[in-house]
Legacy VTK file of the C-alpha trace (Angstrom):
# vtk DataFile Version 3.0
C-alpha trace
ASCII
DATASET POLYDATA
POINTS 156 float
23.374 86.019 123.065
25.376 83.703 121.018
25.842 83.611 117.041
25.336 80.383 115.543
26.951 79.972 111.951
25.242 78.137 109.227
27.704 75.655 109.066
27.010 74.755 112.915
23.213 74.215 112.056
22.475 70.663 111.921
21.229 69.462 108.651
17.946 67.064 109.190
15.317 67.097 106.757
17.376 68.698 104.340
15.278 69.927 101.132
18.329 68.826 98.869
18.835 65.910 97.636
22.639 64.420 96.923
22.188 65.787 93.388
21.161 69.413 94.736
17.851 69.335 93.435
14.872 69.993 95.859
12.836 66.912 97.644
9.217 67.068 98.167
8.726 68.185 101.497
7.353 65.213 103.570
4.657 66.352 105.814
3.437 64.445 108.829
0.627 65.038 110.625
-0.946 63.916 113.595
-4.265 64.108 114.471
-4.001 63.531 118.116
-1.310 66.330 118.583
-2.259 69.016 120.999
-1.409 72.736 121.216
1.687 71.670 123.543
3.048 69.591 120.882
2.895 71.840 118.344
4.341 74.634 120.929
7.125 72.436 121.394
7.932 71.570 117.734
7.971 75.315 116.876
10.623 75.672 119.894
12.635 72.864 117.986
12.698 74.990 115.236
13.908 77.691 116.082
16.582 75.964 117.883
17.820 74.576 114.871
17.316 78.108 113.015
18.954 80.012 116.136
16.594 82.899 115.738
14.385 83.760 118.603
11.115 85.902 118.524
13.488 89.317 119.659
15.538 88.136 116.095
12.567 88.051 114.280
11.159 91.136 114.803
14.274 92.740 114.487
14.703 91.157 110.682
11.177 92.429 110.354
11.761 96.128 111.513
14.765 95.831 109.265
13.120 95.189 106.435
10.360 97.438 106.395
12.527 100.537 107.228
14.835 98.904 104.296
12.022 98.825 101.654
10.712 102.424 102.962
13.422 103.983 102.309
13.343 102.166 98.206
9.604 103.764 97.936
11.202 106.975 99.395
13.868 106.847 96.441
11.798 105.334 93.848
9.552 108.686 94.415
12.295 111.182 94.742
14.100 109.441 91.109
10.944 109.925 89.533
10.029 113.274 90.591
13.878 114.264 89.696
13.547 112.840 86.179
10.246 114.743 85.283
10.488 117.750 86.876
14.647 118.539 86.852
16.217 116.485 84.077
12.698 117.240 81.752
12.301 113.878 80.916
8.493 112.503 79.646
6.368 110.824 81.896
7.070 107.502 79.284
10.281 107.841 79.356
10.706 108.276 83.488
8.101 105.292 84.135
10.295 103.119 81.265
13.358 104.104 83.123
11.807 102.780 86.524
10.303 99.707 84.959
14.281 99.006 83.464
15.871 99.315 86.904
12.842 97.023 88.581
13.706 94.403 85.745
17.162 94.664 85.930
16.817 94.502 89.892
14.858 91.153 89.392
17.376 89.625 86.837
20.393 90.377 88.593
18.998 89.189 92.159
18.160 85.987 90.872
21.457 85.278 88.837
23.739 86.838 91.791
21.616 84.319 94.385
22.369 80.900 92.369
25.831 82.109 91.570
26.780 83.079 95.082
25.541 79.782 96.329
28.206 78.231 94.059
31.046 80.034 94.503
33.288 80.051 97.676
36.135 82.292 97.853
38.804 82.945 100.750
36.975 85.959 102.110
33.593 84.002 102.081
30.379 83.378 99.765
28.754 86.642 99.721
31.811 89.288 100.429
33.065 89.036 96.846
29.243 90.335 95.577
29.078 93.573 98.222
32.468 94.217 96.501
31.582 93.925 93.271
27.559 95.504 93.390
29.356 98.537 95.402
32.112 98.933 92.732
29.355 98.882 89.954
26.242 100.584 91.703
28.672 103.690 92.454
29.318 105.392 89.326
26.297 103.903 88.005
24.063 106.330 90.627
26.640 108.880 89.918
25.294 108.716 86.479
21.883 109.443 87.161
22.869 113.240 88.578
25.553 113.877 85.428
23.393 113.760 82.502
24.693 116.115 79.195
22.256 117.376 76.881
23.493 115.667 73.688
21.962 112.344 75.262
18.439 113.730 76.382
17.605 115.959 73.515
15.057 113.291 72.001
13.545 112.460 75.595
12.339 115.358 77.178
9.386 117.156 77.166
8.890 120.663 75.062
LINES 1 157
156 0 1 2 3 4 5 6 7 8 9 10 11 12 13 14 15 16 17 18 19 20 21 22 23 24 25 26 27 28 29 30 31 32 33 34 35 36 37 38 39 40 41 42 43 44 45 46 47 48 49 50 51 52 53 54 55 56 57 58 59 60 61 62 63 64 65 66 67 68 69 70 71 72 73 74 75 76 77 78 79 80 81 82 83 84 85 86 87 88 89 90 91 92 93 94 95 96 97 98 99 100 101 102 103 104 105 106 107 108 109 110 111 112 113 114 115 116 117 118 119 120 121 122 123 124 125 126 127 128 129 130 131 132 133 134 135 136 137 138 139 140 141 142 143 144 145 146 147 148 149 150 151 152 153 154 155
């Protein structure tokens, strides 16, 4: 099994255009093609992707395990926040719809920057660095709580 790099892949019908915008896809179609053809431009495809049915499914697994394990947490926080800290149901579904929004803002402006930005150590190493540094004592935070902050939340 090899590893093919992204800078390896060949670069026909490139979305971008020189300016970095996106291109309307062209689409082609032919009406005479037959169920070989198309079998054999899906196997051109993937060799220009380099990811094979096995690499696929494995992405696939991968991801469902990844976001079962965020509904698993997403429960657990919530339950934690009600029923140990004594927070109100507002005020625990608020806190979830924050981190959700957050989540959604900082995905999309880490994506665009990281495209941008090339360092030594690569694109996307300088990010893991940085989201570990700042997602540590920021889940720390959620188990140290003191009471001065949560008087005027919780429930009575």
């Amino acid at each position: 099994m090899s590893i093919v790099l992204e800078d390896e892949l060949p670069m026909t019908n490139s979305l971008l255009n020189d300016s970095g915008s996106f291109n309307e896809p062209i689409i082609q179609t032919d009406l005479n093609a037959t169920k070989e053809d198309d079998q054999k431009q899906n196997k051109e495809d993937m060799k220009r992707d380099g990811l094979t049915s096995l690499n696929i499914a494995a992405y696939s697994v991968g991801h469902f395990f990844n976001d079962l394990c965020a509904v698993m947490w997403f429960m657990y926080l919530a339950w934690y926040l009600k029923e140990v800290v004594g927070l109100s149901s507002e005020v625990t579904a608020a806190s979830g719809l924050a981190g959700q929004i957050a989540d959604g803002l900082a995905t999309t402006a880490v994506g665009a920057l990281s495209d941008k930005i090339n360092t030594p150590c690569g694109k996307r190493m300088p990010w893991f660095i940085f989201g570990t540094l700042l997602v540590a004592p920021s889940f720390m935070g959620i188990f140290i709580y003191p009471n001065f902050v949560i008087d005027g939340f919780t429930e009575s």
